[in-house]
PyMOL Python script that loads the backbone (N, CA, C, O; Angstrom):
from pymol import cmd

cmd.read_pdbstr("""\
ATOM      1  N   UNK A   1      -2.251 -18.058  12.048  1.00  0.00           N
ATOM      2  CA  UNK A   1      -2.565 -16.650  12.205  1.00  0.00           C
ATOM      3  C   UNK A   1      -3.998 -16.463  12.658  1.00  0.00           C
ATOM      4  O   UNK A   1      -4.435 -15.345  12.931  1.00  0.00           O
ATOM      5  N   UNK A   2      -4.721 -17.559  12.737  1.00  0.00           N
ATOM      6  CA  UNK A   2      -6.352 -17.596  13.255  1.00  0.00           C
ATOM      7  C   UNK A   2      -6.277 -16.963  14.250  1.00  0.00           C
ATOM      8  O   UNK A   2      -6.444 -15.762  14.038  1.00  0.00           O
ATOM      9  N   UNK A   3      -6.043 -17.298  15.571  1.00  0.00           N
ATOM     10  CA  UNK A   3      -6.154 -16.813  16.668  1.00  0.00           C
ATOM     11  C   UNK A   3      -5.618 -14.961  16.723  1.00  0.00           C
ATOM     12  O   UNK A   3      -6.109 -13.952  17.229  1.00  0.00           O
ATOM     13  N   UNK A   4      -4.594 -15.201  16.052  1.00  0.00           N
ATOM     14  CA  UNK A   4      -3.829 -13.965  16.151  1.00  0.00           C
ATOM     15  C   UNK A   4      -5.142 -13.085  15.585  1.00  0.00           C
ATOM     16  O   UNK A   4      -5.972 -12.522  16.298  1.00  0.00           O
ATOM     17  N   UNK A   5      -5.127 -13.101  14.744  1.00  0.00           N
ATOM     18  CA  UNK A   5      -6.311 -12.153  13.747  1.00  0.00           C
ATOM     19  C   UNK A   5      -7.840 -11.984  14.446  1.00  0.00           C
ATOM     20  O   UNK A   5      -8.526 -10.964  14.392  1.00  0.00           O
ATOM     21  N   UNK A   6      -8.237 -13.408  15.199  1.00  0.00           N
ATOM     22  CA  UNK A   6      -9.323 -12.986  15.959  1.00  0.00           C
ATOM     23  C   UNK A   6      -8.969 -12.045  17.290  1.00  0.00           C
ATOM     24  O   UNK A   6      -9.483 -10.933  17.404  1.00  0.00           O
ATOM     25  N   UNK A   7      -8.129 -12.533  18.201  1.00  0.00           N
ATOM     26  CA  UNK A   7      -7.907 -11.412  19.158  1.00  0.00           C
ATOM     27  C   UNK A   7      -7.566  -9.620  18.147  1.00  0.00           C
ATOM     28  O   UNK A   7      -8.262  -8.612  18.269  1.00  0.00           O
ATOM     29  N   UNK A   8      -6.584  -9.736  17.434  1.00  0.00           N
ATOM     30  CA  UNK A   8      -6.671  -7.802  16.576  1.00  0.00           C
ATOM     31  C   UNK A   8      -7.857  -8.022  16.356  1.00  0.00           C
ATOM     32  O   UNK A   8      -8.489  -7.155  16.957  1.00  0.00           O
ATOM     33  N   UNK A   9      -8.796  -8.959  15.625  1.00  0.00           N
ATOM     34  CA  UNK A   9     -10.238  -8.135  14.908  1.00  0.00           C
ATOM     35  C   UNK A   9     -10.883  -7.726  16.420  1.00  0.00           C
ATOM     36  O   UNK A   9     -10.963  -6.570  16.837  1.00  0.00           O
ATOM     37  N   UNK A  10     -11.207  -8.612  16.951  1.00  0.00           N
ATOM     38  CA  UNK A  10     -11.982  -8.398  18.302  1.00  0.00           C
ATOM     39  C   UNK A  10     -13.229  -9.178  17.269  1.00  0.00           C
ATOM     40  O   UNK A  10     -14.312  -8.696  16.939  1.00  0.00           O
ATOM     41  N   UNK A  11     -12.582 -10.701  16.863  1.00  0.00           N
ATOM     42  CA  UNK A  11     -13.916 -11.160  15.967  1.00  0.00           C
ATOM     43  C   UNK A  11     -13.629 -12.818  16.248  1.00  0.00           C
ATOM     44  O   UNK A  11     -12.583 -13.463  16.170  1.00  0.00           O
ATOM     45  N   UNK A  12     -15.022 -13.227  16.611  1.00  0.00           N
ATOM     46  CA  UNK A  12     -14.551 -15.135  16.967  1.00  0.00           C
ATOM     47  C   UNK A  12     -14.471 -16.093  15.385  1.00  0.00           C
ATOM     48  O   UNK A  12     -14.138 -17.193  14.945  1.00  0.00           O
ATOM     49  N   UNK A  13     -14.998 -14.865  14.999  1.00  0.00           N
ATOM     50  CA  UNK A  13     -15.542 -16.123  13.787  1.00  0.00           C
ATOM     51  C   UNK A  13     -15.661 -15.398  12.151  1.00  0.00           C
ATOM     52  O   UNK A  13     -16.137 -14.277  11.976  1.00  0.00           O
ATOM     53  N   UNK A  14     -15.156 -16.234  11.080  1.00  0.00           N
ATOM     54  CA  UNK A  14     -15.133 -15.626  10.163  1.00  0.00           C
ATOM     55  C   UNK A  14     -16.265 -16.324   9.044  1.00  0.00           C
ATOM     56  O   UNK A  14     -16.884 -17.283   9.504  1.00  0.00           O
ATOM     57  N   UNK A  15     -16.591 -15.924   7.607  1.00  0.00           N
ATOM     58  CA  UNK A  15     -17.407 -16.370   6.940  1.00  0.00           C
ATOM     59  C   UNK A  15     -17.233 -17.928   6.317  1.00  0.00           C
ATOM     60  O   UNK A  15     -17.982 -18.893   6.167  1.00  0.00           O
ATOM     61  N   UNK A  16     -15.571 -17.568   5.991  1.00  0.00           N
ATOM     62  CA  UNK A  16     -14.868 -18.925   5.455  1.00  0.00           C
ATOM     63  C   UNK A  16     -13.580 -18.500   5.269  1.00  0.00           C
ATOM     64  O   UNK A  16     -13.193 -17.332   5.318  1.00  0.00           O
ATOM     65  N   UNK A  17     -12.759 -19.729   4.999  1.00  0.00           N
ATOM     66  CA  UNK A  17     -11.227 -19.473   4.933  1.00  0.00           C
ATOM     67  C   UNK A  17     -10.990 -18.096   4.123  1.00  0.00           C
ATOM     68  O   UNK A  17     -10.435 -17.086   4.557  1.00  0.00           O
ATOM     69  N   UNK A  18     -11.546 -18.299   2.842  1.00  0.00           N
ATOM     70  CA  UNK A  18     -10.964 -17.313   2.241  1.00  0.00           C
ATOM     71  C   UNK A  18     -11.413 -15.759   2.551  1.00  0.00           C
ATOM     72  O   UNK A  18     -10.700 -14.893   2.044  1.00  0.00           O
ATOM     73  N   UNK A  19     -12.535 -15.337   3.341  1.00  0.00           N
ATOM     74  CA  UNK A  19     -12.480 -14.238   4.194  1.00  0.00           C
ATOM     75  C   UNK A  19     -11.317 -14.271   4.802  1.00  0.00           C
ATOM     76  O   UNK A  19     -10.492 -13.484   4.339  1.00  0.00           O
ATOM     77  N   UNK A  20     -10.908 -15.051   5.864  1.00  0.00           N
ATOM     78  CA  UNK A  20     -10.362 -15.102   6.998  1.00  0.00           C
ATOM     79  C   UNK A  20      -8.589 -14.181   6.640  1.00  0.00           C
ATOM     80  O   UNK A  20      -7.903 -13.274   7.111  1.00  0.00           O
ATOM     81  N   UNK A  21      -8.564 -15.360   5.314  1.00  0.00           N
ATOM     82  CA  UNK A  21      -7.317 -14.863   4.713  1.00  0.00           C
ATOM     83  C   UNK A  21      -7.054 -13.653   3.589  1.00  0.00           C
ATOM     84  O   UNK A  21      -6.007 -13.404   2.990  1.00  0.00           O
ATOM     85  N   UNK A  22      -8.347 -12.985   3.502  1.00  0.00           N
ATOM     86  CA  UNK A  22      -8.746 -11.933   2.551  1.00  0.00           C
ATOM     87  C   UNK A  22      -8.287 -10.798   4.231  1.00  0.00           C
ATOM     88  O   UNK A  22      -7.682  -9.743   4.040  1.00  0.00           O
ATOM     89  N   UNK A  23      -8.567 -11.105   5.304  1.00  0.00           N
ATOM     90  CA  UNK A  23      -8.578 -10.093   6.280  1.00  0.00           C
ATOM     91  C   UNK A  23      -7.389  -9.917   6.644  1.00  0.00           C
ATOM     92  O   UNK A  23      -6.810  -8.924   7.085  1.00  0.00           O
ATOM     93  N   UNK A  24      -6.958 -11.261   6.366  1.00  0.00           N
ATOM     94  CA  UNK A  24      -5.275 -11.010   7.108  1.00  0.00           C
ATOM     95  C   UNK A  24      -4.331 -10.286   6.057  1.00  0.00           C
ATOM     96  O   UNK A  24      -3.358  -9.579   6.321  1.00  0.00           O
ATOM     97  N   UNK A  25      -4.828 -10.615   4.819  1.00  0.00           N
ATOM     98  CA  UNK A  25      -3.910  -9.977   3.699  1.00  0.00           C
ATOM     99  C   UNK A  25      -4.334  -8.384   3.882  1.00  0.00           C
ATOM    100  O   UNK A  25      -3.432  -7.695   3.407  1.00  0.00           O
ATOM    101  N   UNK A  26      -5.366  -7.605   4.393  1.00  0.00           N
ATOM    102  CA  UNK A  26      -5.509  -6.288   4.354  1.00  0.00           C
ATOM    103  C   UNK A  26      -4.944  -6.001   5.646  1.00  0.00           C
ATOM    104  O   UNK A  26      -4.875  -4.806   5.934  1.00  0.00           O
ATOM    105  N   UNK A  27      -4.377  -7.131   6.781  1.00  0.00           N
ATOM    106  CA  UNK A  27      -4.064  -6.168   8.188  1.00  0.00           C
ATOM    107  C   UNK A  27      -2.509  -6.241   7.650  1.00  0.00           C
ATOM    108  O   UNK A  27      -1.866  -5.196   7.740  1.00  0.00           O
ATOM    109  N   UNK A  28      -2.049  -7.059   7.260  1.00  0.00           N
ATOM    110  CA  UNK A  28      -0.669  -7.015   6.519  1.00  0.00           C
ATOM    111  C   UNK A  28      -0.417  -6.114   5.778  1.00  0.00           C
ATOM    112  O   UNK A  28       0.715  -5.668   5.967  1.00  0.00           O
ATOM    113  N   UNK A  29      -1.248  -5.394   4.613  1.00  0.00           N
ATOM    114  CA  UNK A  29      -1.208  -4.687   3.761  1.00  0.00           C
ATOM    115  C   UNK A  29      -1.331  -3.389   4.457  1.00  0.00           C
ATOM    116  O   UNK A  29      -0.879  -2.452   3.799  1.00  0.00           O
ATOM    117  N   UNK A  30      -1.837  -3.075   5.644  1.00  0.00           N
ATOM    118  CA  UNK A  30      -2.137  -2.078   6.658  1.00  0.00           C
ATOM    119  C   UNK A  30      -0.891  -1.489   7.047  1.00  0.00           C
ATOM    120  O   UNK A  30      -0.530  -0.313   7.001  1.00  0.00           O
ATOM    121  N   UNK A  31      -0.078  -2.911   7.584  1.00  0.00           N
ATOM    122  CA  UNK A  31       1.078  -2.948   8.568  1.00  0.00           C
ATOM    123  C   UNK A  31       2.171  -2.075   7.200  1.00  0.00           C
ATOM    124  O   UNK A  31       2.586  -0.931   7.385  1.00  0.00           O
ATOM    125  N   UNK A  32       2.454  -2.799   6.020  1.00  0.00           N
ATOM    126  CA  UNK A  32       3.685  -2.149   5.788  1.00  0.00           C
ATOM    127  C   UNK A  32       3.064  -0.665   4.960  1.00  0.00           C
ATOM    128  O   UNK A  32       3.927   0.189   4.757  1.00  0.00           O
ATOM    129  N   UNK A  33       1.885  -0.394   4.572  1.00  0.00           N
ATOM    130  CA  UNK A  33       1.718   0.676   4.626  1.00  0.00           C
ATOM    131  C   UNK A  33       1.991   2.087   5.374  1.00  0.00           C
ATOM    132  O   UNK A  33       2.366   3.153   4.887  1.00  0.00           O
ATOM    133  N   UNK A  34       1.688   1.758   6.691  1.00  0.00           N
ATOM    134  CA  UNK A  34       2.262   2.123   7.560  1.00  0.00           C
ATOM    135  C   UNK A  34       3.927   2.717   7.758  1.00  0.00           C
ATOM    136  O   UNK A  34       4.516   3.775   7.980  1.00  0.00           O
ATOM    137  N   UNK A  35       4.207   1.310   7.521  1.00  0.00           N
ATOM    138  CA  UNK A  35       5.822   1.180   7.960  1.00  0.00           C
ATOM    139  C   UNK A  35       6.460   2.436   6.716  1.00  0.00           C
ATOM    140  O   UNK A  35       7.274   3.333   6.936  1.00  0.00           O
ATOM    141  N   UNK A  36       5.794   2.118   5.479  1.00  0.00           N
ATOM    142  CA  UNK A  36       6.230   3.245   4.370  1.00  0.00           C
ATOM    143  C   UNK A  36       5.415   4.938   4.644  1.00  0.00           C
ATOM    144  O   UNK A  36       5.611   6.141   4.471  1.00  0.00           O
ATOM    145  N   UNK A  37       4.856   4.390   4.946  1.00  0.00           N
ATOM    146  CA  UNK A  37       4.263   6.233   4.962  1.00  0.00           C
ATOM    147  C   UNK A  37       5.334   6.751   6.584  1.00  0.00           C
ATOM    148  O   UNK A  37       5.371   7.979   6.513  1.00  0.00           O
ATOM    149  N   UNK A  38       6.014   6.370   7.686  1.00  0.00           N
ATOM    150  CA  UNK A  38       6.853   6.603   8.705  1.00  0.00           C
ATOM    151  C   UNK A  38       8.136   6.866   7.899  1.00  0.00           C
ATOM    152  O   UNK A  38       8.910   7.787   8.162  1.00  0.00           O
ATOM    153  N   UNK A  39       8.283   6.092   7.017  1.00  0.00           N
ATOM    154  CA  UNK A  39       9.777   6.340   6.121  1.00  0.00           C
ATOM    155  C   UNK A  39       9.066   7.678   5.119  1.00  0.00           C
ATOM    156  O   UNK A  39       9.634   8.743   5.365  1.00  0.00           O
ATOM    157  N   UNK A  40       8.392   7.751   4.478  1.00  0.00           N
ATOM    158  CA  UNK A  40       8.283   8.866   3.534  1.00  0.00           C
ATOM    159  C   UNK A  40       8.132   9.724   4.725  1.00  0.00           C
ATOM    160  O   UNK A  40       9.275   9.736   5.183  1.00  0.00           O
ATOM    161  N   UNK A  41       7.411  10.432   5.478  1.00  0.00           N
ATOM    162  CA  UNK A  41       7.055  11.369   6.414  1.00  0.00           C
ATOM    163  C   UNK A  41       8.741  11.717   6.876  1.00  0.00           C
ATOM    164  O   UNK A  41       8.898  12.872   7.272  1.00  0.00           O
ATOM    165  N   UNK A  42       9.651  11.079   6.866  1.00  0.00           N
ATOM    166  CA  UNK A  42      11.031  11.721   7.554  1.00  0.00           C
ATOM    167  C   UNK A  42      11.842  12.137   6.277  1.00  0.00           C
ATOM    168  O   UNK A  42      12.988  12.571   6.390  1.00  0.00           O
ATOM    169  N   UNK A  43      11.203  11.992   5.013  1.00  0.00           N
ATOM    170  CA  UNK A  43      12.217  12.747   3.678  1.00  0.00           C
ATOM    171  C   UNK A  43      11.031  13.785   3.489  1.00  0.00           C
ATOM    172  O   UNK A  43      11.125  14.176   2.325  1.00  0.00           O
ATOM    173  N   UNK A  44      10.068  14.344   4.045  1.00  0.00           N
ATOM    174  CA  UNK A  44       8.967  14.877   3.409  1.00  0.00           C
ATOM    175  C   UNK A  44       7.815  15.153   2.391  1.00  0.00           C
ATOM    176  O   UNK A  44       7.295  16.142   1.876  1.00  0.00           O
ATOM    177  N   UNK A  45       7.672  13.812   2.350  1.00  0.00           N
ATOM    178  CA  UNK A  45       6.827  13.336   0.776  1.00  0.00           C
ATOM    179  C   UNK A  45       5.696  12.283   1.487  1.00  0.00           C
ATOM    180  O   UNK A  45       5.768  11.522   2.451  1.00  0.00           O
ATOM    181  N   UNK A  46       4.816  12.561   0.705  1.00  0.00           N
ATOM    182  CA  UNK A  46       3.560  11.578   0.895  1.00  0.00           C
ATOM    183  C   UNK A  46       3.943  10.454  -0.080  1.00  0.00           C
ATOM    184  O   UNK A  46       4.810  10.401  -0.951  1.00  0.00           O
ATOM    185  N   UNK A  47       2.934   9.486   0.382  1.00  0.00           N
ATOM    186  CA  UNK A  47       3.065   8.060  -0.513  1.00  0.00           C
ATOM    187  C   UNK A  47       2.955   8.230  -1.933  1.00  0.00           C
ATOM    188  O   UNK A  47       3.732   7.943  -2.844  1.00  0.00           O
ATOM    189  N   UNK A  48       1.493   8.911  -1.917  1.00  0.00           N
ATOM    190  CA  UNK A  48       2.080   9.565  -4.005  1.00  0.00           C
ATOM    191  C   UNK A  48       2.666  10.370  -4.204  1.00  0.00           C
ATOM    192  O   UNK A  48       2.730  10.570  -5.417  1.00  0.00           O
ATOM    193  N   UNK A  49       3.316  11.180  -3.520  1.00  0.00           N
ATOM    194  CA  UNK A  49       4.283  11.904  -4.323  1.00  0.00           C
ATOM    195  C   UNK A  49       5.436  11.177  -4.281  1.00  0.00           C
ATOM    196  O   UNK A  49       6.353  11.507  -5.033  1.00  0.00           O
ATOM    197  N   UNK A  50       5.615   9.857  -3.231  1.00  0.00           N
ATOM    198  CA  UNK A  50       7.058   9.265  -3.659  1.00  0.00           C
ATOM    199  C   UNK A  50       6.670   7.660  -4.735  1.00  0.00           C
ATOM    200  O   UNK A  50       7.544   6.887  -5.127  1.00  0.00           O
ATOM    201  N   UNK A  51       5.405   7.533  -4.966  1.00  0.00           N
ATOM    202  CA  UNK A  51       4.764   6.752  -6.092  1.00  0.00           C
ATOM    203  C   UNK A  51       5.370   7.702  -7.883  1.00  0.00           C
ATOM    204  O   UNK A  51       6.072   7.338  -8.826  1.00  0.00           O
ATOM    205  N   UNK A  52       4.770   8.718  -7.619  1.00  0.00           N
ATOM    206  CA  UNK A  52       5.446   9.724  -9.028  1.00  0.00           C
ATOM    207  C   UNK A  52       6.656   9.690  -8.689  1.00  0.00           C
ATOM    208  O   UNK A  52       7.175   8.842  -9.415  1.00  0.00           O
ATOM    209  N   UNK A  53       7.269  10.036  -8.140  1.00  0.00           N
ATOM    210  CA  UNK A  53       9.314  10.064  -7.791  1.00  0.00           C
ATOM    211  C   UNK A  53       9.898   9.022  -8.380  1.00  0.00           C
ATOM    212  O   UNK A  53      10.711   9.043  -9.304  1.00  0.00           O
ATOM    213  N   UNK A  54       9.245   7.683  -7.544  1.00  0.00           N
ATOM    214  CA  UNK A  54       9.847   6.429  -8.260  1.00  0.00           C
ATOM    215  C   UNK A  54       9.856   6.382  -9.768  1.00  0.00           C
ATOM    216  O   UNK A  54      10.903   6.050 -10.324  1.00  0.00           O
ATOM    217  N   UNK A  55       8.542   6.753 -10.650  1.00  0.00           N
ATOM    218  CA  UNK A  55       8.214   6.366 -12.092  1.00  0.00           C
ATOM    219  C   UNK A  55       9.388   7.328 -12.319  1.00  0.00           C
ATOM    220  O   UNK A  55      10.486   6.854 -12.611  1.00  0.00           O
ATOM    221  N   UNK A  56       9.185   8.909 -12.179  1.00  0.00           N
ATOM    222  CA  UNK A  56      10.654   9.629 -12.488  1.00  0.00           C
ATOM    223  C   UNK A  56      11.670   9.162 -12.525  1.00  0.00           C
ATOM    224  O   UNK A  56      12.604   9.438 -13.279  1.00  0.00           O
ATOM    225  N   UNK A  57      11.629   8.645 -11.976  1.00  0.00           N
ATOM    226  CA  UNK A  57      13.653   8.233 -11.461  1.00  0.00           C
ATOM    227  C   UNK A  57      13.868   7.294 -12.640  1.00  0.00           C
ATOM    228  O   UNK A  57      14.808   7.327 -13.434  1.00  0.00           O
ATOM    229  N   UNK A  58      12.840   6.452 -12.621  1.00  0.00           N
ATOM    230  CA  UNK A  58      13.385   5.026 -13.891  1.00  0.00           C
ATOM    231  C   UNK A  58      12.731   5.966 -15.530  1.00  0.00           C
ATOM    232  O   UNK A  58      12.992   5.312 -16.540  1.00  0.00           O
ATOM    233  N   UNK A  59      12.206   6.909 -15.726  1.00  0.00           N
ATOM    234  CA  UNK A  59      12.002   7.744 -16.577  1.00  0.00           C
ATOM    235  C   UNK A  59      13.033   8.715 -16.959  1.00  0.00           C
ATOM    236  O   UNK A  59      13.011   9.440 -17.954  1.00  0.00           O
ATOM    237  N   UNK A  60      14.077   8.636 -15.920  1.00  0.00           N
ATOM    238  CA  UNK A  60      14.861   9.954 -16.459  1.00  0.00           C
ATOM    239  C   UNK A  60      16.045   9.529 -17.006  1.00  0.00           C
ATOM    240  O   UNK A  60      16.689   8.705 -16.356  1.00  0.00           O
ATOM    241  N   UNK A  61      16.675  10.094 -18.560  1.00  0.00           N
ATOM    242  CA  UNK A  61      16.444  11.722 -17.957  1.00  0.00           C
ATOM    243  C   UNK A  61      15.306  12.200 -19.209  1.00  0.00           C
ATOM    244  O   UNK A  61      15.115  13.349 -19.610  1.00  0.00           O
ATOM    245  N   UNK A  62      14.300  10.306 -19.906  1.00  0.00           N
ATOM    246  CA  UNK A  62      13.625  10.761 -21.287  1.00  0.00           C
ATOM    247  C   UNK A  62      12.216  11.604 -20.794  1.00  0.00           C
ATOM    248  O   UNK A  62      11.720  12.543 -21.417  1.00  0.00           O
ATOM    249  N   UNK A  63      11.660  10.977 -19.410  1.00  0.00           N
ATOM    250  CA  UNK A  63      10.528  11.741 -18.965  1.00  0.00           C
ATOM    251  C   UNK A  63       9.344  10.478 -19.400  1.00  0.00           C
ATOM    252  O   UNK A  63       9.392   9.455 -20.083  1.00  0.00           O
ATOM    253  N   UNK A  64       8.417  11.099 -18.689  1.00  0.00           N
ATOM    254  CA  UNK A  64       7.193  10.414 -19.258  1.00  0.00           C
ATOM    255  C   UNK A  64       5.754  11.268 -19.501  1.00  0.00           C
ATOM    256  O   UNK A  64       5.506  11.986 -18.533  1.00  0.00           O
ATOM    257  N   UNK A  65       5.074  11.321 -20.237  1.00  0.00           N
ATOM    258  CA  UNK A  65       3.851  11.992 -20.150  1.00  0.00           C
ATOM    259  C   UNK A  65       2.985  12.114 -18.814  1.00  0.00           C
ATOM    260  O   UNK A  65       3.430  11.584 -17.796  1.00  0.00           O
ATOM    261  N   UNK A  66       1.890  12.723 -18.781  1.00  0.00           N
ATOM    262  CA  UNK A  66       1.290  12.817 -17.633  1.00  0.00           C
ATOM    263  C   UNK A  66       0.900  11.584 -17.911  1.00  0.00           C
ATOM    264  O   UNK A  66       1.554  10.678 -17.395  1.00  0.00           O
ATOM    265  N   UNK A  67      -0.532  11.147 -19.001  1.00  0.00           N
ATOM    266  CA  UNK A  67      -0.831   9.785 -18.743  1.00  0.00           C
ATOM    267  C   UNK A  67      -0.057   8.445 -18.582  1.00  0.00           C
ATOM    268  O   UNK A  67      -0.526   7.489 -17.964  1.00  0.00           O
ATOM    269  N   UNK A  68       1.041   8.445 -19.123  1.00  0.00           N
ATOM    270  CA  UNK A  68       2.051   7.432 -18.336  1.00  0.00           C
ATOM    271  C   UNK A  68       2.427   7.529 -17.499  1.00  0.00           C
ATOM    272  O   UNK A  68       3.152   6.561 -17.266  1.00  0.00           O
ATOM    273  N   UNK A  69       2.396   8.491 -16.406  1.00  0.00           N
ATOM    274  CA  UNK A  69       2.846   8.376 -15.105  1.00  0.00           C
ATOM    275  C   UNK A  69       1.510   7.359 -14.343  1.00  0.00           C
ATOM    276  O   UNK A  69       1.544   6.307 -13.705  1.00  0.00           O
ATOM    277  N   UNK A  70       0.347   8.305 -14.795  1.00  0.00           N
ATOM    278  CA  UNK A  70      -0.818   7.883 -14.174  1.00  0.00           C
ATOM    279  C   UNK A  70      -1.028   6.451 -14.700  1.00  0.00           C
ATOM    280  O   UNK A  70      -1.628   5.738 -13.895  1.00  0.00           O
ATOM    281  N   UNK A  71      -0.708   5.905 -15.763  1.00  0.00           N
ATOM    282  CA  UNK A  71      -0.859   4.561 -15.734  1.00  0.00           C
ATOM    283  C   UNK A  71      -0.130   3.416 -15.246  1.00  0.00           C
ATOM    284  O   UNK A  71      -0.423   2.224 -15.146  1.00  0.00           O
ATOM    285  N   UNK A  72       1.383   4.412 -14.838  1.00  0.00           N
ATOM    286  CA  UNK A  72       1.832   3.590 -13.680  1.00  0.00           C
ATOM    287  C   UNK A  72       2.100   3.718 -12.154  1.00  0.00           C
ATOM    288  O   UNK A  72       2.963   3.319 -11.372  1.00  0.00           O
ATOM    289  N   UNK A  73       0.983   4.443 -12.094  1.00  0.00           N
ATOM    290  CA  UNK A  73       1.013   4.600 -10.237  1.00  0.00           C
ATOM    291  C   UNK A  73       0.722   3.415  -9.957  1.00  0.00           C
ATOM    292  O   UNK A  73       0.177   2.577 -10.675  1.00  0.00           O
ATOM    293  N   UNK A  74       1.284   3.281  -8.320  1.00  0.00           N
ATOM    294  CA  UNK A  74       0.609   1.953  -7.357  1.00  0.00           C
ATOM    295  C   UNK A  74      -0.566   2.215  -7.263  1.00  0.00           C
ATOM    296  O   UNK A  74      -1.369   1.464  -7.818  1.00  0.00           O
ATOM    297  N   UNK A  75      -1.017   3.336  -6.548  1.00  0.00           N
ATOM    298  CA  UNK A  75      -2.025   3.534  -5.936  1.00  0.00           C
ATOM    299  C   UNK A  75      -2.721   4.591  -6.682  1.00  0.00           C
ATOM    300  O   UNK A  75      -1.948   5.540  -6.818  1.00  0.00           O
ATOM    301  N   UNK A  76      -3.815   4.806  -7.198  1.00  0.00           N
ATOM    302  CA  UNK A  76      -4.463   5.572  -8.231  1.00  0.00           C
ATOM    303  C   UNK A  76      -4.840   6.544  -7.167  1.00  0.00           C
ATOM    304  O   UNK A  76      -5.165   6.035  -6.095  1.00  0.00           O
ATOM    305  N   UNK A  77      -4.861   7.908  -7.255  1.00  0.00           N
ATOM    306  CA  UNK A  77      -5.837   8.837  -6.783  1.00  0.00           C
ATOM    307  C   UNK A  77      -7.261   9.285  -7.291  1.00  0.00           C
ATOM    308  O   UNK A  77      -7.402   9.915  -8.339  1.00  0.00           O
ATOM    309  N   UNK A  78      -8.243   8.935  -6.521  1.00  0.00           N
ATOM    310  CA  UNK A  78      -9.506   9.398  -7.117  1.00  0.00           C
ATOM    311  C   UNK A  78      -9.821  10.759  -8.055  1.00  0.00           C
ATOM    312  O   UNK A  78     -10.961  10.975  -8.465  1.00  0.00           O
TER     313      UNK A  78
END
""", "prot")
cmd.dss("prot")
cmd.show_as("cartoon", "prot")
cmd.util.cbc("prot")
cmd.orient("prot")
């Protein structure tokens, strides 16, 4: 994936392996981000509101508090 990742960065050279592979794990992490926010955008929901949906769904029909939802989001909102 070296080459591949230097032509997308527009970069010859990295610090050390584990940069190299710290970069590729965020253009990956980019890619299916992506791919999920194109699938939520056609049911009409953003990524956290279908992050809360999911905890719902395996919560129902007992529910969960607010702070248990928030302690199990993917992605925390500031």
């Amino acid at each position: 994936m070296g080459d591949t990742l230097r032509r997308r960065l527009g970069q010859t050279t990295f610090e050390s392996r584990h940069h190299e592979a710290l970069l590729g794990l965020m253009m990956a992490a980019g890619s299916v981000i992506d791919a999920v926010e194109q699938v939520c955008e056609k049911h009409g929901v953003t990524r956290g509101q279908y992050n809360v949906l999911r905890i719902l769904r395996g919560a129902h029909p007992e529910g969960h508090a607010r702070c248990e939802i928030a302690r199990r989001l993917i992605e925390r909102a500031p």
